[in-house]
N, C-alpha and C positions, 0 to 999 in steps of 0.2 A: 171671416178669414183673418181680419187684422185682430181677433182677438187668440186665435189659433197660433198666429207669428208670435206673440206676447210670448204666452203660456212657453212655447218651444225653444225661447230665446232665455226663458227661467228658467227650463230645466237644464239646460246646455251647461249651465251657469252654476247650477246647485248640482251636476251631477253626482253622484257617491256621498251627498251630507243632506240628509233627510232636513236634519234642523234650518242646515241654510236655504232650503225651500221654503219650508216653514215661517224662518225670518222674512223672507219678501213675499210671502201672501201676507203676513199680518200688514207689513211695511205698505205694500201696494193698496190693501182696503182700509187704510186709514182715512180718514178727511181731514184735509188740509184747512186751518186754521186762516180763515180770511180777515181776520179785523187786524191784525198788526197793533195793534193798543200799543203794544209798547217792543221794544225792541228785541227783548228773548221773545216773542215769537219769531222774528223774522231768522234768527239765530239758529231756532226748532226747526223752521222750515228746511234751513240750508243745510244744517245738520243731516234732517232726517234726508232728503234729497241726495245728498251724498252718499249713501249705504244703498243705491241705487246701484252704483258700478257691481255689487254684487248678484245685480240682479240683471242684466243682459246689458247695460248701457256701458260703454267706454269711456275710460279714464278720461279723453281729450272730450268727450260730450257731456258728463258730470261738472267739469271744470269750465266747459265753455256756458252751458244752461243755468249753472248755478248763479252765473251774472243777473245782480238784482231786476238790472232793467230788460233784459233778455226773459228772462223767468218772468215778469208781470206781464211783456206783451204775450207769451203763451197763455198763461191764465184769462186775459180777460176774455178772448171767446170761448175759453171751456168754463167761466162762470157763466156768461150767458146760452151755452147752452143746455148747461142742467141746471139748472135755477138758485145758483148760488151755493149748491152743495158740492163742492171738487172733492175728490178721491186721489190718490198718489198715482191712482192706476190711470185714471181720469189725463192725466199730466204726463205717464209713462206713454202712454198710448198716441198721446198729441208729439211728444219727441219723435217717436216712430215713425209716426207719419210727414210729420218736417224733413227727416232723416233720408227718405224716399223723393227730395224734390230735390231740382239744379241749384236751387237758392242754397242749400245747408251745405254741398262741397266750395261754395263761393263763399258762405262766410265762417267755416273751418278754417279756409285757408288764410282769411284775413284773420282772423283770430289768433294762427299758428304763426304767422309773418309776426303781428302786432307785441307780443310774447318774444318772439326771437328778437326782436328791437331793444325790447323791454331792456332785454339781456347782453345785449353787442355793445361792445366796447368800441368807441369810435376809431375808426384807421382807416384814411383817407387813400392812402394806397389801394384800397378794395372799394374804390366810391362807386365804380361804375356798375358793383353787385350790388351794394349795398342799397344805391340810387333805386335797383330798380323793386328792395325791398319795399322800398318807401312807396313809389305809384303802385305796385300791393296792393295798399291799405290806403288807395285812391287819394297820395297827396299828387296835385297838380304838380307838371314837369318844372313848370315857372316856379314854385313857392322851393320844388328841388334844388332848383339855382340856387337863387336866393338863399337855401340852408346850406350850400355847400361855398360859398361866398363867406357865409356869418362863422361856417366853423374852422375856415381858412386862417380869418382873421383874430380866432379865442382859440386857447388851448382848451380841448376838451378831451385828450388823450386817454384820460383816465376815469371820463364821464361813459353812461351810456348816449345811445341815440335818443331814447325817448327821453332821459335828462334833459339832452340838448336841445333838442325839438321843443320842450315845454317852455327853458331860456328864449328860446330864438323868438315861439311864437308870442311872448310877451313881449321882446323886446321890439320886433321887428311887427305890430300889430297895423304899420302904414301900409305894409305888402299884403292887405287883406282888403275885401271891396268893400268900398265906401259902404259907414254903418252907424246907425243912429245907436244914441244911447240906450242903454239895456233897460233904462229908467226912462227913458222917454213917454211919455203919456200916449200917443199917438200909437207906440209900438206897442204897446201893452193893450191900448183900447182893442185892438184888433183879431189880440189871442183872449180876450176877456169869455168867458161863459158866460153865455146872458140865460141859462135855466133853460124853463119847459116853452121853448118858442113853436108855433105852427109854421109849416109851411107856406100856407097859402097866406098867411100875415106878410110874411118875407117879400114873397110874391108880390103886394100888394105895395108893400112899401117898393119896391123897385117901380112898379108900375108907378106912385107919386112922385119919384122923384127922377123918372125917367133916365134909369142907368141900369145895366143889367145885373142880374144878381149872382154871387159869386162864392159857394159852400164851400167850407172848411172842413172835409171830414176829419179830424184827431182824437188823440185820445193821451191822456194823461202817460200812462204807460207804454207811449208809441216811442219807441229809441230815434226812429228815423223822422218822426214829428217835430222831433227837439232839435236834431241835426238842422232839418232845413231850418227851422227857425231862425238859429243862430248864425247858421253860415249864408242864408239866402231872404227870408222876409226881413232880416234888420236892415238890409241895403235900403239906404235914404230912399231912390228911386224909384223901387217898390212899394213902401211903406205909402207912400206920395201917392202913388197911380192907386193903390188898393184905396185909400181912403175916399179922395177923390172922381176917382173913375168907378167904383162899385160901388152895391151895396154888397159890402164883405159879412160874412158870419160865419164865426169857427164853431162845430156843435164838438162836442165829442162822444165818442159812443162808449166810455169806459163812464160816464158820470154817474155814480151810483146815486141819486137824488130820489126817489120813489115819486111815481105819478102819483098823483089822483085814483080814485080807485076805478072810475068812470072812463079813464083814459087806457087802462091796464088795455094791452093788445096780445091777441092771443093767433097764433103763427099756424095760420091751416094745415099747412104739411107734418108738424111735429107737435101739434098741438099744444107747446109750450107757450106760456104767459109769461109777456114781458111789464116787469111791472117798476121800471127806471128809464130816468132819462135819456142815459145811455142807450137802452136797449131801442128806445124808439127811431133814435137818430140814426143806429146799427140799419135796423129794418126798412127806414128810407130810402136809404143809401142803397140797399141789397136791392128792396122792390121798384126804384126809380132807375138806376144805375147799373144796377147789375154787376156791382161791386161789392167787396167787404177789409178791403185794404188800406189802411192809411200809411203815411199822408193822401188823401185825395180831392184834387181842385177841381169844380164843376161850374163852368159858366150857364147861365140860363138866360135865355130870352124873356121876354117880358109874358110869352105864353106859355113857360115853364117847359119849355124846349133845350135839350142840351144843343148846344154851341160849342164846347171844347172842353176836354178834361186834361188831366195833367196827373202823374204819380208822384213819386218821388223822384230828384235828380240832383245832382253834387252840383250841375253848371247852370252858374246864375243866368245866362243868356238863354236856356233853355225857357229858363223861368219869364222871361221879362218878355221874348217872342211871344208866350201864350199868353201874357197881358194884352200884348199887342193884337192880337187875331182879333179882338173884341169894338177892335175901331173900323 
């Protein structure tokens, strides 16, 4: 069916120019170029991605996909699940189906708002529309203040918003929750890949050291991975409790690192081989959890008992409560 939609959506598209069908069947069975080596592929990539919109995809979803970090978290479960070999169609087909969920009119819109900002010329006069562009694209009502505060006191008249915004939040970086250095050892030890780790290792060390254990599902290519990072595990207090109060470990399921060939795991339902580090960590998560979404926090007990999960969240008390459930 969802490859019936494709096809229907090319021809809509090419109707009355044989050739421009043509151009997106080559365009579509092409295979996408994964090693990046150097930077004209990534260039290739965006390029060719963009001659999409003549092939059923919309100007605002060309523009919003083609975003690098947007476009990797796509790719990495359609690498892992045709074994490394992606196709255009591969990727046209995964937009479609994004396209079909609540999550893509929610971040359309923040995308559309993000872009209008980009563009707005500051005018205070209009603050109370403009205010509520901003919670949009989920800045906190308090950090609102605060920027309408900062840009009371600076002439920005001739600036944009997101100019100003980028001023404010460097200058004004005490209105943000308490955060260890971006270099801090501590902070870095925590998002560290420690490789091809077992499970039932994890397990065991928790069990020595009588603390419960605490997974890090990310991934390299996770936008929303990087988010909390920054805006939620650099918090001194967290950092403190994570070290301290768990054993923490971030896997990530994008790590292309190749098993062993004795480890290679092979997926009964679809009988694909997963044969990276990534992919094992993917499958734990899925056959443990019953998830496949990062960011994802999984406390466990000492008999490898889930105790509480967590997804992503913009509010650090959200976060620091689910620490808390563990005492």
């Amino acid at each position: 069916m969802k490859k019936t939609f494709v096809y229907i959506l090319i021809s809509l598209f090419s109707i009355g120019t044989l050739s421009s069908q043509t151009d997106c069947e080559t365009i579509l069975s092409k295979e996408i170029n994964l090693t990046f080596n150097e930077k004209s592929d990534l260039d290739i990539l965006n390029n060719t991605f963009s001659k999409l919109i003549n092939c059923g995809l919309e100007e605002i979803d060309v523009e919003f996909f083609a975003n690098g970090p947007i476009l990797a978290t796509l790719l990495i479960p359609i690498i892992n699940e045709n074994k490394g070999k992606v196709t255009y169609q591969n990727l046209f087909d995964k937009i479609l189906e994004f396209k079909q969920t609540p999550k893509y009119k929610e971040a359309i819109d923040i995308f559309k708002t993000s872009n209008e900002l980009s563009k707005r010329k500051i005018d205070l006069n209009n603050w109370s529309e403009d205010k509520k562009l901003l919670q949009k694209i989920e800045v906190l009502s308090k950090y609102c203040d605060e920027f309408y505060l900062y840009l009371k006191e600076n002439d920005y008249s001739n600036k944009t918003y997101k100019e100003a915004w980028e001023e404010f939040a460097e200058t004004k970086s005490k209105f943000q929750p308490k955060s260890v250095s971006e270099n801090t050892a501590e902070f870095l030890k925590l998002l560290e890949n420690q490789g091809n780790l077992e499970f039932q290792d994890l397990l065991n060390q928790s069990i020595k050291l009588n603390k419960p254990l605490l997974l890090y599902f990310t991934g390299y290519a996770c936008v929303n991975s990087r988010k909390i990072e920054q805006n939620l595990l650099r918090n001194a207090e967290i950092v403190s409790k994570l070290k301290d109060d768990f054993v923490f470990v971030s896997l990530y399921v994008d790590d292309r690192s190749e098993l062993p060939q004795k480890e290679w795991i092979t997926d009964k339902s679809s009988g694909k081989v997963g044969k990276t580090i990534g992919s094992k960590y993917a499958k734990l998560q899925k056959d443990m959890f019953n998830t496949n979404y990062q960011p994802y926090f999984v406390i466990l007990d000492q008999n490898g008992k889930k105790q509480k999960e967590q997804g992503y969240t913009t509010d650090i008390e959200i976060l620091k409560d689910f620490l808390r459930t563990s005492e």
